[in-house]
N, C-alpha and C positions, 0 to 999 in steps of 0.2 A: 710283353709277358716273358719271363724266363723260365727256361725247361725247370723242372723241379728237381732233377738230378743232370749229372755232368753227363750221365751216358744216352740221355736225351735228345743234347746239343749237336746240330748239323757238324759233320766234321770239313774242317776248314780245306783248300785246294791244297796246301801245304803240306797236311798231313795224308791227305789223299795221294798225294804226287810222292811222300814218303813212304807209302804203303805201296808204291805199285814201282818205287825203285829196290825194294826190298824182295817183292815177288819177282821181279825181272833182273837180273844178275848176268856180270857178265858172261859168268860160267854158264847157265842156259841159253843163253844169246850164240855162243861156240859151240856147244852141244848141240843145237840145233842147228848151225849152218855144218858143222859135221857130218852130221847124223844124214841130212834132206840135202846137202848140196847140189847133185846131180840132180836128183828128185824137183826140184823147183825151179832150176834154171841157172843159169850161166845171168840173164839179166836183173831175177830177184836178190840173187848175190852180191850183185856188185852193185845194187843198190842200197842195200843193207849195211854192206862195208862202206858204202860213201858215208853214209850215216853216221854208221859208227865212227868211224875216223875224223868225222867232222863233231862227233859229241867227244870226243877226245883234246880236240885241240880249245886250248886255254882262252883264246880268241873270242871262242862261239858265245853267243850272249846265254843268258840262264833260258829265257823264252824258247829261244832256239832248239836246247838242251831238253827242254820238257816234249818238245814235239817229238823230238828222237826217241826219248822214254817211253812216249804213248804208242808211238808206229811200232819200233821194235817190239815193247813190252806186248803188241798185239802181235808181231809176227812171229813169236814163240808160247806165247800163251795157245795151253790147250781147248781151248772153249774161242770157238770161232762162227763166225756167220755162215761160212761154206766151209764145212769140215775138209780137211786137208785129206784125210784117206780117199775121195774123190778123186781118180787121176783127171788130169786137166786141167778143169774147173777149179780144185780143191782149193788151189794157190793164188786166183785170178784174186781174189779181194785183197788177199796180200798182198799181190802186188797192185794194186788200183791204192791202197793205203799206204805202202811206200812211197809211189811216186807222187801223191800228192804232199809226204812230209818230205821228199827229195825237193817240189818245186818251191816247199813254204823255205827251208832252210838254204836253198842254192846257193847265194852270196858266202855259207861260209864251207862252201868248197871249195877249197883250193889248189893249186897243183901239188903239194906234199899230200892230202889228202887223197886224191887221185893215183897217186904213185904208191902209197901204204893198202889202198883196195885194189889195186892190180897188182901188188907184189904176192899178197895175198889169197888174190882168184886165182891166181895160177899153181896155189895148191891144187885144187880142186878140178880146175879146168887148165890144163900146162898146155894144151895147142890152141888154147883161145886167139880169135882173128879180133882186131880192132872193131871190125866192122858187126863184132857180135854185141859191143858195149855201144853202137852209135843211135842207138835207138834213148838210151840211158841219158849219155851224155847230150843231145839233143832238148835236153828238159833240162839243163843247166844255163 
């Protein structure tokens, strides 16, 4: 049976996936790690830049590219499961949803990737220790 008007019709993954690259931009994406860098951490950072640097490079499959869409697009979107004004806590799903789009996408990290998110963090964090990213890197 077909809807009886066009605004009926389930909207396809594609348009959907359009819509939420539209709401998610890279300028919110910066604004946000701007804005909370300190605030969320030294490791939700430099997870986030894995990400992104890895939906950057030309390499990465589209599939790939959609998981990054969906993580990030949640790690800047306002409307969250554990509100973020929550100190601690606020951040913990954010990060439990990075890291599980860090472990689906790992393969296309690679060491330019790694070098463009720590050239990076170190705006933010400039006495950063290795050993503060090894928990990160560890799920690579």
């Amino acid at each position: 049976m077909e809807p009886e008007n066009k605004n009926d019709q389930a909207e396809s993954p594609a348009e959907n996936l359009s819509q939420h690259e539209n709401n998610y931009t890279e300028r919110k994406f910066w604004q946000k790690l701007t804005r909370f860098a300190q605030k969320i951490g030294i490791k939700t950072v430099y997870t986030a830049l894995l990400m992104f640097y890895a939906y950057k490079r030309k390499d990465t499959p589209g599939w790939a590219k959609k998981i990054v869409i969906g993580v990030l697009g949640y790690l800047i979107s306002p409307i969250d499961f554990l509100p973020d004004i929550s100190p601690i806590i606020g951040y913990t799903d954010d990060l439990g949803v990075l890291g599980f789009g860090l472990v689906t996408i790992a393969a296309f990290i690679n060491q330019e990737v790694r070098s463009q998110a720590r050239t990076h963090l170190a705006k933010w964090f400039p006495n950063f220790q290795e050993e503060d990213l090894k928990a990160v890197e560890d799920k690579l």
